[in-house]
C-alpha positions as CSV (number, residue, x, y, z in Angstrom):
1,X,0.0,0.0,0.0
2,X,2.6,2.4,1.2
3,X,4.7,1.7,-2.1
4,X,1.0,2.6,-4.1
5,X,1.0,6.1,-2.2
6,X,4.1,6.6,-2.9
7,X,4.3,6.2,-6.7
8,X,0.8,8.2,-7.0
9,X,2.3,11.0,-4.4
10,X,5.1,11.6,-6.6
11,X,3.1,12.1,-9.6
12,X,1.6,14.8,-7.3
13,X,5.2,16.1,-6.8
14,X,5.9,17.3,-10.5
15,X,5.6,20.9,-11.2
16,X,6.1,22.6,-14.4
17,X,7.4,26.4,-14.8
18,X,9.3,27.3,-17.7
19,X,9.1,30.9,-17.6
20,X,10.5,33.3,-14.4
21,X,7.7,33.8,-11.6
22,X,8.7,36.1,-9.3
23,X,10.9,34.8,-7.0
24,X,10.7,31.3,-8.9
25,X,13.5,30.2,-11.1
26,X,11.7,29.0,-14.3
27,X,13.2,25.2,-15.8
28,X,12.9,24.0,-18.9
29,X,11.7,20.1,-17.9
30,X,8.6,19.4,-15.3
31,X,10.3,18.8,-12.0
32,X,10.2,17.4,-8.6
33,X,9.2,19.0,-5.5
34,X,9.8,17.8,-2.3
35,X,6.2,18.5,-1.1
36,X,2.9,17.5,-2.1
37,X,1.5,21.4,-1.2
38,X,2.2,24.1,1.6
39,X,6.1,24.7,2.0
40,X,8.9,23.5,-0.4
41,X,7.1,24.3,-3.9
42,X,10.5,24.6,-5.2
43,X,13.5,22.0,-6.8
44,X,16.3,21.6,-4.0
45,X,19.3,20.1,-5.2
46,X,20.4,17.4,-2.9
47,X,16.9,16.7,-2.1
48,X,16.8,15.8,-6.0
49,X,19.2,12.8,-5.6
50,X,17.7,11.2,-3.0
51,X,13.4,11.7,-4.6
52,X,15.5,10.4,-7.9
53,X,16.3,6.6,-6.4
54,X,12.9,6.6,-6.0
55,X,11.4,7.8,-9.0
56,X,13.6,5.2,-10.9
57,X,12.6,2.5,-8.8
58,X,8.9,3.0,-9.6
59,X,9.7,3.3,-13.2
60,X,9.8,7.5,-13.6
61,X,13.2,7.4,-15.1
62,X,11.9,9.6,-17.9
63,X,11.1,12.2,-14.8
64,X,14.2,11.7,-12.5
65,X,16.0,12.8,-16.0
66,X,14.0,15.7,-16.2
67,X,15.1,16.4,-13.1
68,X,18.8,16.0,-13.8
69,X,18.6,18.0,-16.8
70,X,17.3,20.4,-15.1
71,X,19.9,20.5,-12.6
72,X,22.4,20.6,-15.7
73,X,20.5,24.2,-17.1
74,X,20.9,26.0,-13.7
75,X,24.6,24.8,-13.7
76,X,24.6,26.1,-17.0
77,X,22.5,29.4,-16.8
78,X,24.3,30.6,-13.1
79,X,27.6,28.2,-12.9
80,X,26.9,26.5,-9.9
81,X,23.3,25.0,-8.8
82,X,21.3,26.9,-6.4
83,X,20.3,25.9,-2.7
84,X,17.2,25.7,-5.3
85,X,15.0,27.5,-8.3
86,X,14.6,30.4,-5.9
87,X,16.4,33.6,-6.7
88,X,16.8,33.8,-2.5
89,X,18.4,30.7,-2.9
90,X,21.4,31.9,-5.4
91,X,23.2,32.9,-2.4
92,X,24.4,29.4,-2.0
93,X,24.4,25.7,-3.7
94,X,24.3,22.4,-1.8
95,X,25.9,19.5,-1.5
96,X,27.4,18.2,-5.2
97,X,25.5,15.3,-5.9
98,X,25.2,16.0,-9.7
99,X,27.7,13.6,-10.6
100,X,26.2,10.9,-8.9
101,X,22.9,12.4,-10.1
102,X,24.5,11.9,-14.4
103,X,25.9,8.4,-12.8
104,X,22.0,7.4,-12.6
105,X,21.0,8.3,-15.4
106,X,23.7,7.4,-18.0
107,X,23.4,3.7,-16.0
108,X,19.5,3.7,-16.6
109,X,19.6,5.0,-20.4
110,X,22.9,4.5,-21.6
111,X,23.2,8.0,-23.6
112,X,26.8,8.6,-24.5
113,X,25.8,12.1,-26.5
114,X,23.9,13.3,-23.3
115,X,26.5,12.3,-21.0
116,X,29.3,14.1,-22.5
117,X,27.1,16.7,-22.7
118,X,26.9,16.6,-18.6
119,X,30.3,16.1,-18.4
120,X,30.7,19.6,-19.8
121,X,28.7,21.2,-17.0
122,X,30.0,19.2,-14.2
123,X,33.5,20.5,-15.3
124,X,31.8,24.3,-14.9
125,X,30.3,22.9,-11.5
126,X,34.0,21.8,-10.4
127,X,35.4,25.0,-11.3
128,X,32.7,27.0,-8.9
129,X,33.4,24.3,-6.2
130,X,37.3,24.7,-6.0
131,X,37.0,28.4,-6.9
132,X,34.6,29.7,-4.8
133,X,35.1,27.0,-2.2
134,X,38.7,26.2,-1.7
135,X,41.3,26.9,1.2
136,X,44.9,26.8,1.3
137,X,44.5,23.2,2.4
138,X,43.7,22.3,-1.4
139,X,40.6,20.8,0.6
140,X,37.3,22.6,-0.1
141,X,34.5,24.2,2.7
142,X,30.8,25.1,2.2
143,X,30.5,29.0,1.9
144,X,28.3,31.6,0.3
145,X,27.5,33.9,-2.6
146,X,27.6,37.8,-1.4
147,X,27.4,39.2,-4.6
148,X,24.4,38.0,-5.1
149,X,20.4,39.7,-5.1
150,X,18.9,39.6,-1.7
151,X,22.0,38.3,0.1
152,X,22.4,41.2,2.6
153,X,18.6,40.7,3.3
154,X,19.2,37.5,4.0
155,X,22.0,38.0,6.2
156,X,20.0,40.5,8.2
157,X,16.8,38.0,8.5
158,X,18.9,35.3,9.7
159,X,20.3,36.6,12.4
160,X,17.1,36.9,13.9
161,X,16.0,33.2,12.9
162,X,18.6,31.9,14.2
163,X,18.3,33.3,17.6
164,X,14.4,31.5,17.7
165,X,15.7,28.5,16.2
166,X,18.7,27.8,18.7
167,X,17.9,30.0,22.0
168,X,21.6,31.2,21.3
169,X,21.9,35.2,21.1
170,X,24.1,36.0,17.4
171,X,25.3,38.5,15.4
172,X,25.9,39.1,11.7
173,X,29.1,36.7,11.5
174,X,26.9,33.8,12.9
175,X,24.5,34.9,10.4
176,X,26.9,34.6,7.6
177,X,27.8,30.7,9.1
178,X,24.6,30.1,8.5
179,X,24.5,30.4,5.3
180,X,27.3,28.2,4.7
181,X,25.2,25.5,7.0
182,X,22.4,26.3,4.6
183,X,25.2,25.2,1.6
184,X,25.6,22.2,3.8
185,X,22.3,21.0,3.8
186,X,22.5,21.1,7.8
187,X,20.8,24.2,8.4
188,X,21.6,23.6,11.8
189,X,24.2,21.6,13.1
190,X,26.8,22.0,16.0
191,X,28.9,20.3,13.5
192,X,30.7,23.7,12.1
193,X,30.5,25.7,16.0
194,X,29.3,28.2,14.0
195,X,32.8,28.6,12.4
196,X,31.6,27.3,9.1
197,X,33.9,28.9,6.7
198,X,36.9,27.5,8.9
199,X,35.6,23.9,8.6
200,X,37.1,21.4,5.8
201,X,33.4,18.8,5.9
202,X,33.9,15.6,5.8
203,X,30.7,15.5,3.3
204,X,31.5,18.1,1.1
205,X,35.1,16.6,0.3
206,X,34.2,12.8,0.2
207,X,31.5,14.3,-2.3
208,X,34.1,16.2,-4.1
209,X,36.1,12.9,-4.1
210,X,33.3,11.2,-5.8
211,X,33.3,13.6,-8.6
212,X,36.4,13.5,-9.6
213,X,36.1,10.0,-9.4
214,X,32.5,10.2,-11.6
215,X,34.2,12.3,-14.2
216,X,37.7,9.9,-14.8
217,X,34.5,7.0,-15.1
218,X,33.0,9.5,-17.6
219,X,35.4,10.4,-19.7
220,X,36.7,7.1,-19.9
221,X,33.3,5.6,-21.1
222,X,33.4,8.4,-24.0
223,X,37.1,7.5,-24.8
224,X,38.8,10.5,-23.9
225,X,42.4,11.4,-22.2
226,X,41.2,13.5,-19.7
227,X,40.2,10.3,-17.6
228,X,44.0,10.0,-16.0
229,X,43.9,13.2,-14.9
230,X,40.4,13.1,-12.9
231,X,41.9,9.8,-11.6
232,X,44.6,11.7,-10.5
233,X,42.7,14.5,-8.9
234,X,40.8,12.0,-6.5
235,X,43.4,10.3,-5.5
236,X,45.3,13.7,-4.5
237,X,41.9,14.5,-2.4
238,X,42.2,11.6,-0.8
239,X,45.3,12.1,0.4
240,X,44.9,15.2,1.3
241,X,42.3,14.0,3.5
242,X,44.4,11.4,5.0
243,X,46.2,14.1,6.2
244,X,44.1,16.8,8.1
245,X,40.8,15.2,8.1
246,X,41.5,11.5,9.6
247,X,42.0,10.9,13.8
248,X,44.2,8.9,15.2
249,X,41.4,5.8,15.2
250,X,41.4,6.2,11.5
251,X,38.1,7.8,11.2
252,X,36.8,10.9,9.0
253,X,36.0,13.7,10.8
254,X,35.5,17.7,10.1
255,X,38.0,19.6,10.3
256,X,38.6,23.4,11.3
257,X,41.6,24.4,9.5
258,X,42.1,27.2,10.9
259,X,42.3,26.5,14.7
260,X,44.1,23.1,13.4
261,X,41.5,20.8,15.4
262,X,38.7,18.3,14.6
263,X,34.9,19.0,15.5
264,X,34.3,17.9,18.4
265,X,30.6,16.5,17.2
266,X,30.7,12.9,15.8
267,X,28.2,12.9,12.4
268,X,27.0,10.9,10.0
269,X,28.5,12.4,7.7
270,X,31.7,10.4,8.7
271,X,29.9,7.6,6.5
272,X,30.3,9.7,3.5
273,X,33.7,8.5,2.5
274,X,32.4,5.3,2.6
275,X,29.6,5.9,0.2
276,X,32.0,7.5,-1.7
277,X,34.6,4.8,-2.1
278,X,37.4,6.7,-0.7
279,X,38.0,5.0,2.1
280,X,41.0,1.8,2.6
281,X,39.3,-1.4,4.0
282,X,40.7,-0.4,7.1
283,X,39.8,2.6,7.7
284,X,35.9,1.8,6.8
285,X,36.3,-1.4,9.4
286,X,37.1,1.3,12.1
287,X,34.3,4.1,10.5
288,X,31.9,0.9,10.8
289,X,32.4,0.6,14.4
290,X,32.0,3.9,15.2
291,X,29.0,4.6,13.6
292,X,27.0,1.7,15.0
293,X,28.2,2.5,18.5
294,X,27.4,5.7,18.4
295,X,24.7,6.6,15.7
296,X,22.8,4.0,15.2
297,X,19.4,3.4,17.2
298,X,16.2,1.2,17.4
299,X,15.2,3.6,14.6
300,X,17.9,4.2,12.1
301,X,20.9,6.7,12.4
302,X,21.0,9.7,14.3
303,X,22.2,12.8,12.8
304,X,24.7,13.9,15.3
305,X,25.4,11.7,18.4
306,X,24.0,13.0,21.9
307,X,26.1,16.2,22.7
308,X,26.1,19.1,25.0
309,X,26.2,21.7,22.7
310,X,24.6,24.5,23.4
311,X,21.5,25.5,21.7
312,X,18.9,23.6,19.4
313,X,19.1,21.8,15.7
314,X,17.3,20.1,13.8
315,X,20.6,18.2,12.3
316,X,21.4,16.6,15.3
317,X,20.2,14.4,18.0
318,X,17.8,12.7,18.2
319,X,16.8,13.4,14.9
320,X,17.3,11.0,11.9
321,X,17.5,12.6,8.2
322,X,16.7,10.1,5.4
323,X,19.6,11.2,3.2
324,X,21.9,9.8,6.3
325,X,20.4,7.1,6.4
326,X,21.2,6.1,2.7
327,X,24.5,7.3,3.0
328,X,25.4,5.1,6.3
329,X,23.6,1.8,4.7
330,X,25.0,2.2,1.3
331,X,28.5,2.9,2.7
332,X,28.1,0.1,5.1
333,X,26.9,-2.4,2.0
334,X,29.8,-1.5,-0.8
335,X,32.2,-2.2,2.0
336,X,31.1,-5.9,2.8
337,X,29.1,-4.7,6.1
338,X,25.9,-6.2,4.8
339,X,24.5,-7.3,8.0
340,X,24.9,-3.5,10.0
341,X,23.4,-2.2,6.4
342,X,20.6,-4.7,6.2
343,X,19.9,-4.1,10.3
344,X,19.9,-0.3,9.8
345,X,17.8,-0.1,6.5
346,X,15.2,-2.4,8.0
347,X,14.9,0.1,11.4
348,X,14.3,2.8,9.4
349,X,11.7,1.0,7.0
350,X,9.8,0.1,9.6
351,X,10.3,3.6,11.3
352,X,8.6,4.7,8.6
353,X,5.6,2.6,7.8
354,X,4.8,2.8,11.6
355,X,4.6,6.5,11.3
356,X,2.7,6.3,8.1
357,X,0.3,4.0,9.9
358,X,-0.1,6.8,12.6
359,X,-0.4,10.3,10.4
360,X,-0.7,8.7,6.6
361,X,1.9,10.4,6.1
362,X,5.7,10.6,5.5
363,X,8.0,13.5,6.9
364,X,11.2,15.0,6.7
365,X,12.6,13.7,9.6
366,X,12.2,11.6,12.4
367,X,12.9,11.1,16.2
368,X,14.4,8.1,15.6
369,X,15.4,7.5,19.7
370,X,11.5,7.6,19.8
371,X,11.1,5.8,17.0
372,X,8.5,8.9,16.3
373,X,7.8,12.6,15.0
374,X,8.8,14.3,17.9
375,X,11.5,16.0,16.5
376,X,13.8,19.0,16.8
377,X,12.4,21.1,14.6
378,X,12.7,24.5,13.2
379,X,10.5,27.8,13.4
380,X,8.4,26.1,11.3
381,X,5.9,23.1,11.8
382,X,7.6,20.5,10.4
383,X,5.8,19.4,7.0
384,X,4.9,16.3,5.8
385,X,7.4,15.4,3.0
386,X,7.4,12.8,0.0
387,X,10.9,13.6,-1.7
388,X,13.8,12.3,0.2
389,X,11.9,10.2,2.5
390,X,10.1,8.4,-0.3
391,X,13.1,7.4,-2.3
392,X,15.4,6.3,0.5
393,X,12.3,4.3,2.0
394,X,11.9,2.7,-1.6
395,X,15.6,2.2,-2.0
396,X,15.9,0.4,1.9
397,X,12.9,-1.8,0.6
398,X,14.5,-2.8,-2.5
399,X,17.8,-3.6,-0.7
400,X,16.5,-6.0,1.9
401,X,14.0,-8.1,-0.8
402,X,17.0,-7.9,-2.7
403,X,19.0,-9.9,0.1
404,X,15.9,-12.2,0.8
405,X,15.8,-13.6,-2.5
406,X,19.3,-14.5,-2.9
């Protein structure tokens, strides 16, 4: 039944706007939202990845391209991808999932003239990424766009926001870190202290990782040289990462570069660099550990593991976030840990369908200590959500039948 609402909700999901709307970014292709109605009317781009495993999985590939490609124009049209198709939004991207997004597709429809065709823009979207966003650590941080319209606005209404979402009192520099969490996706996290720009993420750089990594794939598959110098590039990053952003366990953390010392908040996004493949078997045995005994719940993943910091976030404890939750079972499973993937993606499947037996519906997070929809929330109610939640749900669902018919 749920996979039924699902499939029909999505349908529901697809918005069409080719022309400029006001605030709204007009795309050329009919595209997903995260939200049936009310709040999130709009095409985020990590969100997109996540609604896309979905969307293929209930045969929509022809939509989860239009999605893609319409990622691929904004790249195109501003030379980066907005937080979303909001002017507001231009002040800064998201996470860089648009290589993984390509990877999808190109698997599902085998299109060597459209790839190379994406290949083209994810070299514009690299550029942005290590011009905009790199340090003196050859590493690369989430930021912001200050040249853009409305960013001084946005500055100013932050600052108040973020004193009613955390109970912290800020200023306009916190303000400005916000922003960069907003980059991050984790908009907000005690991950950063609110020294964002100072922060190498362990997410942003394992993604970056898996770009370069995409593109040597990429330009192999269309025959051309450039492929030994992507493969090149990733296996730089990775060192480079060895360096600053690994502990002396061996485990990924974020790093502030500037005062030389890692966060002191344990993530899930330490699972990223095994998603991404960047991590030695070693290192993803000792990552594996540490996530389970620290992350993982009756429920699923938390975001952030319990911690005294002060003030209040939605991207932390005890709050799980289906993206991390696809991120920690899919690392988990390319490394061999098929039984702590398989445990975890059947927590938060049931999580879900118990919740969607309670409210008929799904949502954008859940108290997963709970096991409920008591959650750390922002300003705003929290709204019920198909996007994300559908497509890791579906993707969970398909990777435990999967295992039960072998």
């Amino acid at each position: 039944m749920l996979d039924e609402y699902i499939s029909n909700k999505f349908d529901e999901c697809v918005r069409t706007n080719e022309e400029d709307n006001g605030s709204l970014i007009g795309l050329p292709f009919p595209y997903t939202v995260p939200s049936v109605a009310d709040r999130f009317q709009e095409m985020y781009y990590w969100d997109t990845y996540f609604a896309n495993k979905g969307l293929i999985i209930c045969n929509k590939t022809e939509q989860a391209k239009n999605n893609v490609d319409n990622v691929i124009y904004m790249v195109e049209k501003f030379g980066y991808m907005p937080n979303g198709n909001r002017t507001h939004y231009l002040k800064s991207s998201q996470p860089p999932f648009l290589s993984l997004m390509v990877l999808d597709i190109y698997k599902e429809i085998g299109d060597k003239e459209w790839l190379s065709g994406a290949v083209s823009t994810l070299e514009k979207e690299y550029s942005f990424w290590m011009n905009r966003r790199g340090t003196v650590t050859g590493l690369n941080r989430y930021g912001c766009n200050p040249e853009q319209p409305g960013y001084d606005g946005m500055a100013d209404a932050l600052e108040g926001r973020i004193g009613v979402k955390t109970g912290l009192k800020t200023d306009e520099e916190k303000a400005e870190h916000f922003i960069a969490c907003c980059e991050s996706g984790w908009d907000m996290t005690p991950r950063f202290e609110f020294k964002a720009f100072e922060y190498l993420p362990i997410c942003l750089n394992s993604l970056m990782y898996a770009l370069e990594s995409n593109m040597a794939y990429f330009n192999s598959e269309l025959g051309n040289a450039e492929a030994q110098l992507w493969k090149r590039l990733a296996e730089n990053r990775a060192k480079l990462m060895r360096e600053l952003m690994l502990d002396k366990d061996g485990i990924f953390l974020d790093y502030n570069f500037a005062d030389k010392k890692f966060s002191p908040i344990f993530s899930a996004a330490s699972a990223y660099p095994l998603f991404c493949g960047l991590a030695s078997n070693e290192e993803a045995a000792s990552l594996k550990d540490k996530l389970v005994s620290e992350l993982e719940t009756d429920y699923g993943v938390l975001a952030c593991a319990k911690n005294n910091f002060p003030g209040k976030y939605q991207w932390n404890y005890p709050n799980g976030w289906a993206p991390l939750q696809y991120i920690t079972v899919w690392g988990l499973y390319k490394y061999g840990f098929k039984a702590d993937a398989l445990r975890i993606a059947e927590k938060y499947a049931a999580l879900v369908e118990k919740n969607f037996e309670a409210t008929n519906n799904l949502w954008e997070k859940y108290n997963v200590v709970e096991g409920t929809v008591n959650t750390n929330n922002e300003i705003f109610k929290m709204p019920p959500m198909i996007g994300w939640t559908a497509g890791v749900y579906l993707s969970c669902k398909r990777l435990i039948k999967g295992n039960k018919d072998q």
